[in-house]
N, C-alpha and C positions, 0 to 999 in steps of 0.2 A: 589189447592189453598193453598197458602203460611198460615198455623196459627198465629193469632193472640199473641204475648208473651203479657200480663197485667204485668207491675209494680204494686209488692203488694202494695208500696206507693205513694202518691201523693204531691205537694205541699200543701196540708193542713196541712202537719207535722210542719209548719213553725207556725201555730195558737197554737198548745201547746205550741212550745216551747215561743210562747208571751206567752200564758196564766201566765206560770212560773216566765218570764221576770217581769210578772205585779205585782206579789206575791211577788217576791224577792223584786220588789223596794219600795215597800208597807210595810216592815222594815228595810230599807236601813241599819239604825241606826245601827241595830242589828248587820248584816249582813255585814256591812263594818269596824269596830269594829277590830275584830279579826286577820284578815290579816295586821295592821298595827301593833297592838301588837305584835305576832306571831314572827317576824321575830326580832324586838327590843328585845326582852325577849331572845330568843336565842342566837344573838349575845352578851348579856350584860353577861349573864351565861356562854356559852358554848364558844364563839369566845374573847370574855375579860378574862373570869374566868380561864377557861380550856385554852384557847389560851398563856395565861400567861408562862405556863408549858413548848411549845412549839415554837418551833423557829419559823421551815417552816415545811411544808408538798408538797410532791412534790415540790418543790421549788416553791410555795407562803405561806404567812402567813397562818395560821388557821383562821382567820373568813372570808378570801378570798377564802380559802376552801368549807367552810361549807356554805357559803352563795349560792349555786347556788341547794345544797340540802336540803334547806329551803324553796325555789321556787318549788324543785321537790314535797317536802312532802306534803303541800299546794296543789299543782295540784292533786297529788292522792288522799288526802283525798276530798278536795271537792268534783270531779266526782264521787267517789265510793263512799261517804255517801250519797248524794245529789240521787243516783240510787239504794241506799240498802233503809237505815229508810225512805227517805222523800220519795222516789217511793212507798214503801208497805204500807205510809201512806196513799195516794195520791188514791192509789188503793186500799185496804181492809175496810180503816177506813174511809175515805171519800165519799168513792164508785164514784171518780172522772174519775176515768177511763171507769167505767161506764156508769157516763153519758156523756162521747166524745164520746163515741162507737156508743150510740143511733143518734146521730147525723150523716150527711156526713162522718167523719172521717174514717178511718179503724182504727184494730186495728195494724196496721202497721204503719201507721201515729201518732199514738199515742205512739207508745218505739220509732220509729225515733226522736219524736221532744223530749222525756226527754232524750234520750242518746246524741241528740245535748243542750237540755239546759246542763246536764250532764258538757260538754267540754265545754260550755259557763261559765260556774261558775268558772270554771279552769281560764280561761283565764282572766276572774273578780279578780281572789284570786294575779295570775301572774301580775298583772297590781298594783292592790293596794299596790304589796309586793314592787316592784320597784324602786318607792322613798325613801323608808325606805333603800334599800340597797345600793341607789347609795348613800345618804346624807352620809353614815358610809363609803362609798369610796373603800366598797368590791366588787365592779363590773366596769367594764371596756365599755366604750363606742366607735364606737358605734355596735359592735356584737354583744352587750346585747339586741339589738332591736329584735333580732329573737327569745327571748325568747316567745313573744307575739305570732306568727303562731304556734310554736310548742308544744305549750302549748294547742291550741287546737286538736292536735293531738294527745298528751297525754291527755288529757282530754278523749275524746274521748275511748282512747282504755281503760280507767279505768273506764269510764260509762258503756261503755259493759260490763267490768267483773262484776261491780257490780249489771246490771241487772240480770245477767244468775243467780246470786245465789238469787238475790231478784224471780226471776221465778221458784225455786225450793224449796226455806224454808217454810217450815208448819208453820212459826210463826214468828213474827217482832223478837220474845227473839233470834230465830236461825238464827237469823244474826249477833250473837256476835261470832260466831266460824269461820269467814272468816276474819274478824274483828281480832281475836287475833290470829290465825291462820296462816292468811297470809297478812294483813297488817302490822302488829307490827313485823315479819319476815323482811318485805322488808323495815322496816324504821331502822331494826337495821344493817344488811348485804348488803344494795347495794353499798357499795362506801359510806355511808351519812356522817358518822363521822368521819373516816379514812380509806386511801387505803384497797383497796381490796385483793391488794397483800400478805396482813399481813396475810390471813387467808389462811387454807390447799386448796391442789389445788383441790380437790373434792367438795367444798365450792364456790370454787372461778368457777367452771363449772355450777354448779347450778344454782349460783345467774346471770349470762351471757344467760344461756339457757333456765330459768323459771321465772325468775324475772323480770318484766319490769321496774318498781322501778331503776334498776341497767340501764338500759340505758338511762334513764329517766336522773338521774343523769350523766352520761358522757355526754350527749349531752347537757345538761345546763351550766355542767362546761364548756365544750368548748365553749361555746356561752358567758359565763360570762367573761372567764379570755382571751377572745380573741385567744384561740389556736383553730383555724378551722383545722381539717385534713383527711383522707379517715376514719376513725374509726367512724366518726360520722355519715358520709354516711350509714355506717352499721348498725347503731345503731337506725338511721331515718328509714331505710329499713326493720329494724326487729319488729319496732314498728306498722310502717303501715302493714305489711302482718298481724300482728297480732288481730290489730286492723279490717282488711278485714273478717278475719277469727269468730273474736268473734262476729261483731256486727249481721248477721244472725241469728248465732246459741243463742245472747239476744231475737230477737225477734221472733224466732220459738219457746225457750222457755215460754216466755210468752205468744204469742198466744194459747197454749199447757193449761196454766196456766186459761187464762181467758175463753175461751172457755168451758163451762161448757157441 
């Protein structure tokens, strides 16, 4: 007799991820806020200010540069704070994971649907940035539209990271050492501010083979400034395997975690 395989989850992952849905819009105000400023602020500073100094950068301007790793930064921070502080909030201090557990849910269903609100926030942050970027005339239509799927693909695989280490910290404070560690790492070395070529080539391996931040950003800019080529394929390909790979080993570790 052929055995039975169970799928650890089910469609009820889809009820967290409302539950979330219902929270976020319940401060919208808040919450929508910052994605508009965010990228204004940056270009007025960094793509006017700084851009000033500068002609081109790979042959476009600097705030047509910098604008598609504005989109990227946005996208990682949302999913990985959204699955670091507000996940260990969600679970330690509200004891809300708790009470989905008692219910139908598994606890499978319960990291699946925050690692997809996770990528949903992403694609929220990627949507509001948008208008902001196209009115300023730094993005190019219409391959800028594929900014929106792949956003939750990135999303996604930064929700898993930032579960795995929310499944392992002894405490909401030891989650500022991923945080300065290897956030603040990848928003200064992926490509964000200037080529990556400028930096030594042991630099430039790393940020390619451990950094997803750095693909994050090529595939944005190729989406922004309209240069589609096999590189992005690569770059889509190395995101998803990795994203395959992490979102298991988020929810094995939190299982590991809640399971007492």
């Amino acid at each position: 007799m052929t055995p039975i395989v169970r799928i650890p989850f089910s469609y009820r992952f889809g009820k967290v991820w409302r539950r979330n849905l219902v929270t976020f819009m319940r401060t919208w105000k808040v919450n929508f806020i910052p994605p508009f400023l965010e990228p204004l602020l940056y270009l007025l500073a960094l793509g006017l200010g700084v851009g000033s100094f500068i002609t081109q950068v790979e042959g476009v301007s600097y705030p047509r540069f910098i604008a598609p790793a504005l989109i990227s930064i946005a996208v990682m921070n949302a999913a990985f704070f959204e699955c670091t502080y507000s996940s260990y909030v969600r679970m330690y201090y509200q004891k809300t994971f708790d009470a989905m557990i008692t219910t139908p849910l598994s606890i499978e269903d319960v990291i699946l649907g925050e690692l997809c609100w996770g990528a949903t926030r992403s694609f929220i942050y990627a949507l509001l940035m948008f208008p902001v970027l196209l009115a300023f005339g730094v993005i190019d239509l219409p391959s800028s539209f594929l900014i929106f799927p792949f956003s939750l693909l990135a999303g996604f695989l930064f929700a898993s990271l930032g579960m795995c280490f929310t499944a392992v910290s002894p405490g909401i404070d030891t989650l500022n050492y991923p945080s300065f560690l290897l956030i603040t790492p990848m928003f200064l070395f992926s490509g964000t501010f200037f080529p990556l070529n400028l930096l030594p080539v042991p630099v430039q391996i790393v940020a390619y083979g451990l950094l997803p931040l750095t693909h994050v950003v090529a595939v944005m800019r190729g989406f922004c400034l309209g240069i589609l080529s096999l590189d992005l394929l690569l770059s889509i390909t190395w995101l998803a395997i990795a994203s395959t790979l992490l979102c298991p080993v988020a929810i094995h570790l939190m299982k590991k975690r809640l399971i007492i």
